[in-house]
N, C-alpha and C positions, 0 to 999 in steps of 0.2 A: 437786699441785694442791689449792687449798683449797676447802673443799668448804662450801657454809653450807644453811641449810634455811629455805626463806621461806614464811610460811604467812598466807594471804588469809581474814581474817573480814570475813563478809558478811552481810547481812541473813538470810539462806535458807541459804546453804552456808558450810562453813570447808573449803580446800583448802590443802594442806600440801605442797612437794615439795624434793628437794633439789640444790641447783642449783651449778652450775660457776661456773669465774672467767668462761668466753664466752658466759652465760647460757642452756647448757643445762640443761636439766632431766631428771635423773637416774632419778628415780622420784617419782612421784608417789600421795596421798590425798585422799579427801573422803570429808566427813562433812555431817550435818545440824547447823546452828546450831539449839541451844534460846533462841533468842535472849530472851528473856521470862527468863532465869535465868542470869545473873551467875555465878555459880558455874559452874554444868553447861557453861555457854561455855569457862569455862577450863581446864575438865578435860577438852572433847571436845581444848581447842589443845593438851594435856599430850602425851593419849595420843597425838597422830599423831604428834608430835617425838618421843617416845619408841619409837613404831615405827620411825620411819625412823633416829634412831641407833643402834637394833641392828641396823641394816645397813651404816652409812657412816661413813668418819672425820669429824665436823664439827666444825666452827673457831666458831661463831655460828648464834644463829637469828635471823631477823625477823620479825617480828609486824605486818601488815596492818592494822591496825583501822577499821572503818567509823566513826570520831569525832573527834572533839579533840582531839590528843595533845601534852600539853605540851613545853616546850623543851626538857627533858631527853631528851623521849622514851621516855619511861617509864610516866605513868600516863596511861589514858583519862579524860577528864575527861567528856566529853559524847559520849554516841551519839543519834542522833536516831531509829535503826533495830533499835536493841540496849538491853537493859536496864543497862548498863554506867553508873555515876555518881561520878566520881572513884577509878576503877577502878585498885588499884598494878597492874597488867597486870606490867611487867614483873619487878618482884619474882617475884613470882605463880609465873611460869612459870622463872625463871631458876633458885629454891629447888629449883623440881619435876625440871628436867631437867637440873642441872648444867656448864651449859656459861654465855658471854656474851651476853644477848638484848635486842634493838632492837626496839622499839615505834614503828611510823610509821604517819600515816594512809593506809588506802589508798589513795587516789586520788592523794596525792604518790607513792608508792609505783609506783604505775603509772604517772604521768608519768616518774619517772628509770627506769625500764623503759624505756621507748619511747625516752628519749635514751640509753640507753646502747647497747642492743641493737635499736631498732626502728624505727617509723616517722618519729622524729628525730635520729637519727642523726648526721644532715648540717649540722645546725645546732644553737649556743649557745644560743638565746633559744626559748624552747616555750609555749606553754598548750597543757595539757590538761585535756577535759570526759570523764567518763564517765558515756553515759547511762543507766543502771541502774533498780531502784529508784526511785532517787533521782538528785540527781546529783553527784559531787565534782569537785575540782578540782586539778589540780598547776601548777606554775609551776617554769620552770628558767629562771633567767637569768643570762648569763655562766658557761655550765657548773657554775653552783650550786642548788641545790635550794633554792628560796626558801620559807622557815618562817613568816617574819614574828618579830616579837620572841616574842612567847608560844607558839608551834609552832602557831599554828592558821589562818595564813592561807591566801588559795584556796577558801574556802568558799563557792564561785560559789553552789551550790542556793538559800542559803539568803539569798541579795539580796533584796530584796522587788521582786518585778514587779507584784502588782496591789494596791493598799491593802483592806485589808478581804477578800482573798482564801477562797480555799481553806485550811481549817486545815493546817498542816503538823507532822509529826513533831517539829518543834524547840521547837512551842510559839508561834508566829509564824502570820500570816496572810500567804495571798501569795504564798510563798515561789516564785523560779524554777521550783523542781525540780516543785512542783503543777502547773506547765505542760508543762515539758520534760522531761518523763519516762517510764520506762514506767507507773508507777504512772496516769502522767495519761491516759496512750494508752489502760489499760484500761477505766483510771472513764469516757472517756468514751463508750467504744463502748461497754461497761456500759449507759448511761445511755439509750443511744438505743436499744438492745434491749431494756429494759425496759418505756418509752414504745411497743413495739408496733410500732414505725415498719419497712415494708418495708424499708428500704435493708439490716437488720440480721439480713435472712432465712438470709443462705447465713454469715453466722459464728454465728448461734444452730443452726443444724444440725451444725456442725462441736462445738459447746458442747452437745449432747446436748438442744436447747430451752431450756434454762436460763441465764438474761442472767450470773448472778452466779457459771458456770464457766465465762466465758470467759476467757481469757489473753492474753501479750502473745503468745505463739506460734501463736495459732490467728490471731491480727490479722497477721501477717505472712505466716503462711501464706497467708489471705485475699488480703491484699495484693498477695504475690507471684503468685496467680491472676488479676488482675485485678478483686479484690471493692471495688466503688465506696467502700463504707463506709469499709472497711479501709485503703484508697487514701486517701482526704479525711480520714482521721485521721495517717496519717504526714504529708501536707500540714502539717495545722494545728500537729504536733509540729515540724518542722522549721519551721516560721515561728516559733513561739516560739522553739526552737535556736539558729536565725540572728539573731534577731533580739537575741538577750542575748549571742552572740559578738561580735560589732559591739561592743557596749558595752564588751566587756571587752579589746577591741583599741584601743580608745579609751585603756585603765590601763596596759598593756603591752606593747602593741607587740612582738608576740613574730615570732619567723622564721616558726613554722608553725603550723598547729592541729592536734591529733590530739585526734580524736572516738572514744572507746573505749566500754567498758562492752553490759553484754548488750545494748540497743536499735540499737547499730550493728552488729550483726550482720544487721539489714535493708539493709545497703549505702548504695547510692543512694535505697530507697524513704525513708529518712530525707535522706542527706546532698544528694540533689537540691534539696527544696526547700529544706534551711538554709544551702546556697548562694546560692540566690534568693535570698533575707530578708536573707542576709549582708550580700548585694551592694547589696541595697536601702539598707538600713539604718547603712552603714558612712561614718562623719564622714569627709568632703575624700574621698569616692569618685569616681576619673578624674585626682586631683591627687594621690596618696600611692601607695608600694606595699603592695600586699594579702598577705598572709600565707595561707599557702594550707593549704585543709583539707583531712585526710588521715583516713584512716580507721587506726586502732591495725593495727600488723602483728603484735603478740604477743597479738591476741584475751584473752580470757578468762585469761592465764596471766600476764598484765603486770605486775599487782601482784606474783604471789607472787615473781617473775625483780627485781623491781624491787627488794624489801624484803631478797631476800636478798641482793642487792650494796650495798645500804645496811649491812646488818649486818655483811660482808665487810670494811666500809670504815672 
C-alpha cells in the first residue's frame, strides 16, 4: 500500500499526517505556524515530514499551502495569511527530506479531498468554499481538479463584494472573505462589544470582559446557547455565504456545494441562513436545478487527505 504524507499550512497551524490509498490517516502532527517568517514556516513543514518518515514507508509528500501556487505546483507565489512571496516551497522541502513533493493550494486541496473520499463523493462537478480565516476555494469539474492556466484559480475570497471595503490581506479592498469569514464574525462582534452595547453582555463574560479576547469559538459557543448576538452574527455571515454561492453557481454550475473550513463547524447556525440567501439570491430560481449544500464530511483533516492523494497521483 502506498503510503504518502499530506501536510496542511495554515494561517495558525501546520498539520502533517500520513495517509493511505482509501484516505485514511495513519498518524498524525501539528504544530504552530510562525507565519510572519518564511523560513521558520519551512522548517516547522521539514521537521514533521521528517518525523513522520522515521516511522512510515513513503512514496511522496504534499504540501497544503494557504496561497498561490503556480502551474507547476511548486512555488508559493502569494499568501495573503503567510509571509510566503514567491516562495520555491517545493524545492525547499524536497532538498530537505528526500523523497517527491507537491505543492497545492489548500483549499483546492480540500476540495479533491471531499471528492474523492467525502462529502462529494457521488458527483463530477463540486465547489468548494472553506470558511476559515479567510476563505478559499476549489473547483472539480468532470472529475478534474480545475487550476486554471496559471495554478491559481478558485480564489473565491478574494472577489470583491463591496467597492471600497474592508482592507483585506491581499492588499484589495472588499474582499468576500472580509464578510464571509471567521475573521469577519469576530471583528464584528468585536465591534459591538466594544461600543458597550448590551446585546454583547453574555460573550464579553465568556471573553473575560474584554471585547478584543473574544474568538470565533466563544461566538459559537454563544450561539449555540441561544445568545442573540452571537445568533444575528452567524445570520448576517451566512447571508453574505449565501449570497456570494449564488453568484458562483451562476460560473459553474457544479453538482454540489460543500461548505468546509473551521466556521462550518457551527453546522446549521451558519449553513441555515446561507441557505436562505442562497435560495434568495440564486439566477432562474423555481426554473433551474439547485445544487445542494453540504457540509465537508472530512472536517478539519480535508486538506491534508486531499493534498496527499494529489501527491500519490
Amino acid at each position: 500500500m502506498a503510503l504518502t504524507v499530506g501536510v496542511d499550512v495554515g494561517g495558525t497551524k501546520i498539520a502533517a499526517g500520513v495517509v493511505s490509498e482509501t484516505g485514511e490517516i495513519l498518524e498524525r502532527q501539528r504544530r504552530v505556524t510562525p507565519a510572519r517568517d518564511p523560513r521558520a514556516t519551512c522548517e516547522v513543514i521539514v521537521a514533521l515530514v521528517h518525523d513522520l518518515l522515521s516511522r512510515h514507508d513513503v512514496a511522496a509528500v504534499g504540501v497544503g499551502a494557504a496561497g498561490y501556487v503556480d502551474a507547476d505546483r511548486s512555488t508559493v507565489l502569494f499568501a495573503p495569511n503567510l509571509a510566503w512571496r514567491d516562495e520555491p516551497l517545493r524545492a525547499v522541502v524536497e532538498a530537505a527530506v528526500g523523497v517527491r513533493v507537491v505543492v497545492e493550494n489548500d483549499a483546492n486541496a480540500a476540495a479533491w479531498g471531499e471528492f474523492r473520499f467525502g462529502a462529494a463523493a457521488d458527483v463530477d462537478d463540486l465547489l468548494m468554499v472553506a470558511v476559515g480565516t479567510g476563505i478559499g476555494g476549489g473547483v472539480v469539474l468532470d472529475g478534474q481538479l480545475f487550476r486554471g492556466h496559471f495554478g491559481v484559480a478558485a480564489e473565491f475570497g478574494h472577489m470583491r463584494a463591496v467597492p471600497g471595503g474592508h482592507v483585506c490581506g491581499c492588499g484589495n479592498y472588499g474582499c468576500w472573505e472580509q464578510y464571509a469569514s471567521g475573521t469577519a464574525l469576530v471583528r464584528s462582534v468585536r465591534e459591538v462589544a466594544a461600543k458597550g452595547s448590551p446585546l454583547a453582555e453574555g460573550i464579553l463574560n465568556l471573553a473575560g470582559g474584554d471585547p478584543a479576547a473574544i474568538t470565533g469559538q466563544m461566538i459559537t459557543t454563544a450561539a449555540a446557547a441561544g445568545d442573540r448576538l452571537a445568533v444575528e452574527s452567524f445570520e448576517d455571515l451566512g447571508r453574505w455565504l449565501g449570497e456570494g454561492l449564488a453568484d458562483l453557481v451562476s460560473a459553474f454550475d457544479p453538482g454540489v456545494i460543500v461548505i468546509g473550513g473551521g466556521v462550518s463547524e457551527a453546522g446549521e447556525l451558519l449553513l441555515g441562513p446561507a441557505r436562505a440567501a442562497f435560495g434568495r439570491q440564486l439566477a432562474g430560481r423555481g426554473h433551474r436545478p439547485e445544487p445542494q449544500l453540504r457540509l465537508a464530511q472530512l472536517a478539519n483533516t480535508a486538506g491534508m487527505i486531499g493534498v496527499a492523494d494529489l501527491a500519490r497521483h
